[in-house]
BATI-745413 format. One record per atom (N, C-alpha, C): residue number from 1; residue in one letter; atom name; x, y, z. Coordinates in Angstrom, 1 decimal, m for minus. Layout:
N
R   seq   type   atom        X        Y        Z
R   NUM      A     CA        X        Y        Z
...
***
This chain:
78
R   seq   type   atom        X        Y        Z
R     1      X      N    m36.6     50.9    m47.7
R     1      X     CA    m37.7     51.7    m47.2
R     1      X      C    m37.8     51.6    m45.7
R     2      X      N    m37.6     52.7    m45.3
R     2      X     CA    m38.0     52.5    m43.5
R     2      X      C    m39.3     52.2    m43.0
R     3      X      N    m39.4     51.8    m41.8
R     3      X     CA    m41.0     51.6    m41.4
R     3      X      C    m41.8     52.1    m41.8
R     4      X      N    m41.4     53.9    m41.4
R     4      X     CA    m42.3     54.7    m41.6
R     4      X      C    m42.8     55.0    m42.9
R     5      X      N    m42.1     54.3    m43.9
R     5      X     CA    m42.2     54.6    m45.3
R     5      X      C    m43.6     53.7    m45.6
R     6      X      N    m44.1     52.7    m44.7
R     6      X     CA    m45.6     52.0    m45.0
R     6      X      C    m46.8     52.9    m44.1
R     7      X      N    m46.5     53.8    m43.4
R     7      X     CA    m47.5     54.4    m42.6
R     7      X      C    m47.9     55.4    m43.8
R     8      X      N    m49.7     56.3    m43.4
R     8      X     CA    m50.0     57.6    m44.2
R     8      X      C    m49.3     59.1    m44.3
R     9      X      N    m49.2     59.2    m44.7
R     9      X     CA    m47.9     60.3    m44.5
R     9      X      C    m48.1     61.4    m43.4
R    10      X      N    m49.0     61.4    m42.6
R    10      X     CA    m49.6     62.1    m41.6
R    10      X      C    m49.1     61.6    m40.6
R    11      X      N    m49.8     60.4    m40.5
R    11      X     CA    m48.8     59.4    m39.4
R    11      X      C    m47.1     59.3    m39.4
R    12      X      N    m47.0     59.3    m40.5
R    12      X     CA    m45.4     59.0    m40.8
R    12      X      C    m44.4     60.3    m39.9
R    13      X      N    m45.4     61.6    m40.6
R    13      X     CA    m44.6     62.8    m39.5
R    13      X      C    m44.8     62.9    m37.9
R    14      X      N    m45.8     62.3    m37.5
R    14      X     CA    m46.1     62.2    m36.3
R    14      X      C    m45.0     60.7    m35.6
R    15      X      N    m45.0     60.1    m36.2
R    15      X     CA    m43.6     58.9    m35.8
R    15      X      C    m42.6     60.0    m35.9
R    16      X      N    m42.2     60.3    m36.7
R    16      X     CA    m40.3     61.0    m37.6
R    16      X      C    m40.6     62.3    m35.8
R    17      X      N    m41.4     62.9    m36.0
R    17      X     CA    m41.7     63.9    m34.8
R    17      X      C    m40.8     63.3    m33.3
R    18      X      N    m41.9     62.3    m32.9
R    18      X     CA    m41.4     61.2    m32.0
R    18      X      C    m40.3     60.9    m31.6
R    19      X      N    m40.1     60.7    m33.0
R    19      X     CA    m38.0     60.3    m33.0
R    19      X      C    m37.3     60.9    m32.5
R    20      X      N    m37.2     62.5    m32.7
R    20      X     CA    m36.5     63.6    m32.2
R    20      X      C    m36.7     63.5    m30.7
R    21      X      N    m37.6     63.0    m30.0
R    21      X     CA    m37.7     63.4    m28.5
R    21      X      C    m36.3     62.0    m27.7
R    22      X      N    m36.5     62.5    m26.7
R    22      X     CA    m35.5     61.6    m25.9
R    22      X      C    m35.7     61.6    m24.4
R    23      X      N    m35.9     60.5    m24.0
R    23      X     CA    m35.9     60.3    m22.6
R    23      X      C    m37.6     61.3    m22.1
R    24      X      N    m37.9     61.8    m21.4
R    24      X     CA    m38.6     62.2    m20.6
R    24      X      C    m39.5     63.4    m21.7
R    25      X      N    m38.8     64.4    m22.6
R    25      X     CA    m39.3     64.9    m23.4
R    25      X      C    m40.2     64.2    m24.5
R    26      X      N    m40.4     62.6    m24.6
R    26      X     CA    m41.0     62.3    m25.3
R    26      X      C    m42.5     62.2    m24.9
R    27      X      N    m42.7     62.0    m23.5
R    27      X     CA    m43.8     61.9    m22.4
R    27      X      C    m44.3     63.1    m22.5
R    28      X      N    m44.1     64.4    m22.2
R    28      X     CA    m44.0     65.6    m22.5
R    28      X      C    m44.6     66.1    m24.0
R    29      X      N    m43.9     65.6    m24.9
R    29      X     CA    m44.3     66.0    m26.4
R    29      X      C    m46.1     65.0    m26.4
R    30      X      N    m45.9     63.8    m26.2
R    30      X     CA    m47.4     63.3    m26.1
R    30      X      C    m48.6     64.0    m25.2
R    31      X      N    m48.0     63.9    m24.0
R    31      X     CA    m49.2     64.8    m23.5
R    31      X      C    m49.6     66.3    m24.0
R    32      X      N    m48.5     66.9    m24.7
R    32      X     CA    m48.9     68.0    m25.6
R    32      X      C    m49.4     67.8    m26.7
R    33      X      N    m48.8     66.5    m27.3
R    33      X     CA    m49.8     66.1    m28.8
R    33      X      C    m51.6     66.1    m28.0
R    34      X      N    m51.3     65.1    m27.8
R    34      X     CA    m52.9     64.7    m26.7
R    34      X      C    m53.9     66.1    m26.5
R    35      X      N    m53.1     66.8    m25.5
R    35      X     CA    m54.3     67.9    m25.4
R    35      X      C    m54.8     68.9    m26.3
R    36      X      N    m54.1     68.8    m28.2
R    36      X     CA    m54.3     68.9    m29.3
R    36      X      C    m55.9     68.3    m29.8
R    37      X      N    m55.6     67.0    m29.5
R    37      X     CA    m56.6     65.5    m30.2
R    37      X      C    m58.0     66.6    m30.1
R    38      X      N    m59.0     65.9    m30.7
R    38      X     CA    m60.7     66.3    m30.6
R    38      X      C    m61.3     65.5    m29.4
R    39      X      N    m61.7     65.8    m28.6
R    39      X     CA    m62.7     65.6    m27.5
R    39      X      C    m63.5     64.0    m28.2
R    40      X      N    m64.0     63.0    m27.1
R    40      X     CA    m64.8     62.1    m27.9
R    40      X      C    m65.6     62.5    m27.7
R    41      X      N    m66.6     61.8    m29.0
R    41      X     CA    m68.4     62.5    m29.1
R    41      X      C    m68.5     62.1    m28.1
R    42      X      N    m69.9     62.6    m27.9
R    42      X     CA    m70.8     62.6    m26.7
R    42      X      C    m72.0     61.4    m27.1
R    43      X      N    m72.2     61.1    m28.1
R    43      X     CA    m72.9     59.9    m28.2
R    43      X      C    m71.9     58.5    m28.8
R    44      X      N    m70.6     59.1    m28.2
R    44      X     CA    m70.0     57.1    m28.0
R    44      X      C    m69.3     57.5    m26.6
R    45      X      N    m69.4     58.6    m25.8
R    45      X     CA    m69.0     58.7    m24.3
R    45      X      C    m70.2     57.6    m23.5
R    46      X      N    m71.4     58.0    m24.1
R    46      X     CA    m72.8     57.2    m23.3
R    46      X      C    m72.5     55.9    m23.7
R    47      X      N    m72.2     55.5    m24.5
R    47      X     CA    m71.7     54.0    m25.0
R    47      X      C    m70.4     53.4    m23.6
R    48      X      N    m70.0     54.0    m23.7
R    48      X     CA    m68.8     54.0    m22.7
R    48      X      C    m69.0     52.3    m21.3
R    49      X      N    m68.7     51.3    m22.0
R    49      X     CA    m69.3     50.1    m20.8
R    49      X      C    m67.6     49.5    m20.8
R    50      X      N    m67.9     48.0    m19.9
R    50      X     CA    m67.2     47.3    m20.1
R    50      X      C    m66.5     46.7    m21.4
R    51      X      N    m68.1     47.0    m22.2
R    51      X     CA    m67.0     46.2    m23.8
R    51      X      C    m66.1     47.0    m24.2
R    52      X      N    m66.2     48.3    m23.8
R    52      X     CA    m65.3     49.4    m24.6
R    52      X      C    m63.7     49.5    m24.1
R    53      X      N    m63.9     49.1    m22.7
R    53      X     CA    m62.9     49.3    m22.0
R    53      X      C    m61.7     48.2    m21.8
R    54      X      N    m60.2     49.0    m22.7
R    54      X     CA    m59.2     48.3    m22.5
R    54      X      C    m59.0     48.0    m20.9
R    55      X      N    m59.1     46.5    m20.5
R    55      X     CA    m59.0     45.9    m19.5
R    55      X      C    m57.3     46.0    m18.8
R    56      X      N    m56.6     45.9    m20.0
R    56      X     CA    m55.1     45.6    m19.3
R    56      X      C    m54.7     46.7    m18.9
R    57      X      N    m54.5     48.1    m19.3
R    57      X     CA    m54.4     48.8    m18.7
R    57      X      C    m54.3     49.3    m17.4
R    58      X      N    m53.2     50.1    m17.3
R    58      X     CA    m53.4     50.4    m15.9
R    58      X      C    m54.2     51.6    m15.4
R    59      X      N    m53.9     52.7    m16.0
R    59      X     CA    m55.2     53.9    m16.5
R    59      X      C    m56.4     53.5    m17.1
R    60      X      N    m57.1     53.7    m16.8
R    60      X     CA    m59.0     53.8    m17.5
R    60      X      C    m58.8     54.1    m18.8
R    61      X      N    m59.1     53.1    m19.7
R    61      X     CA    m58.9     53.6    m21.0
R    61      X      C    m59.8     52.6    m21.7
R    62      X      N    m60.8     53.9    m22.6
R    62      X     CA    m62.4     53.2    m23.1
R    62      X      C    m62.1     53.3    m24.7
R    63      X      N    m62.0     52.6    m25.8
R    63      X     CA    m61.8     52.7    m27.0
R    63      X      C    m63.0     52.4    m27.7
R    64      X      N    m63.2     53.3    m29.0
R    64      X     CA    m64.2     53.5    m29.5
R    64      X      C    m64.0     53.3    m31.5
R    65      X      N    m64.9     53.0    m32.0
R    65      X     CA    m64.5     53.0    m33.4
R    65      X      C    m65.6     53.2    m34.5
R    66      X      N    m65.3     54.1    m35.3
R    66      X     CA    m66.7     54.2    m36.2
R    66      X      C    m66.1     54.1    m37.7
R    67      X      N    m67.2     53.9    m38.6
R    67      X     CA    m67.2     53.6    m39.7
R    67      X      C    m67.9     54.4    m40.6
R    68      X      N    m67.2     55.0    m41.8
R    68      X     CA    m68.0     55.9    m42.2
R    68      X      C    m67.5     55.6    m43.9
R    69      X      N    m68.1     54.6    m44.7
R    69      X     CA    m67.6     54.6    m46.4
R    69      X      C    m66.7     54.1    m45.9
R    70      X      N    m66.0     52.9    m45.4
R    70      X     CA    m65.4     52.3    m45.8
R    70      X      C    m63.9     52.9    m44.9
R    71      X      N    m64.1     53.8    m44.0
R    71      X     CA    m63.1     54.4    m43.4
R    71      X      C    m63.3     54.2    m42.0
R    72      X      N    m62.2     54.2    m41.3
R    72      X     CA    m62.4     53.8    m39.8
R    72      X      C    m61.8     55.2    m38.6
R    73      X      N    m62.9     55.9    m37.9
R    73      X     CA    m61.8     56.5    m37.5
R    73      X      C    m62.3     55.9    m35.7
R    74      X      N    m61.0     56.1    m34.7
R    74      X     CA    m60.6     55.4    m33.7
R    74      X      C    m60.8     56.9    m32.8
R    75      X      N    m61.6     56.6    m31.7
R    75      X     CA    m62.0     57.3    m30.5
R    75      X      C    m60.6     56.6    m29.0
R    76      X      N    m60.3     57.6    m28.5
R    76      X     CA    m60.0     57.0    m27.4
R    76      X      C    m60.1     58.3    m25.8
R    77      X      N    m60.5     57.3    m24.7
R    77      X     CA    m61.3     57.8    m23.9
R    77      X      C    m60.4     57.3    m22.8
R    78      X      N    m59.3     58.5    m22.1
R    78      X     CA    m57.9     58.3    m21.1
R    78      X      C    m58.6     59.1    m20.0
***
């Protein structure tokens, strides 16, 4: 079983996707995935502090996470 064979099958095509790119078109294909993604709410933008913010980074980058039944979905703020 390949890696991608433990990922959701959503994710799985978005890796196998990935794979196809090479060198500089893979930067390319992400910032086109990206400007796809959903906008973050506007009530976890005002949340937006120090705790939220990946430090190591070299770009500004604020991570966010909610909970809904037991499900997690992940905000990110570039």
């Amino acid at each position: 079983m390949s890696e991608t064979g433990k990922l959701p099958a959503r994710l799985a095509e978005i890796v196998e996707d990935f794979g196809y790119c090479q060198g500089r078109e893979k930067l390319e294909y992400l910032l086109e995935y990206a400007e796809r993604l959903p906008d973050v709410p506007e009530s976890l933008l005002r949340l937006r502090d120090d705790a939220h913010q990946v430090h190591e980074c070299v770009t500004p980058i604020w991570l966010f996470a909610e909970e809904n039944a037991g499900r997690f979905r992940f905000h990110f703020d570039v």
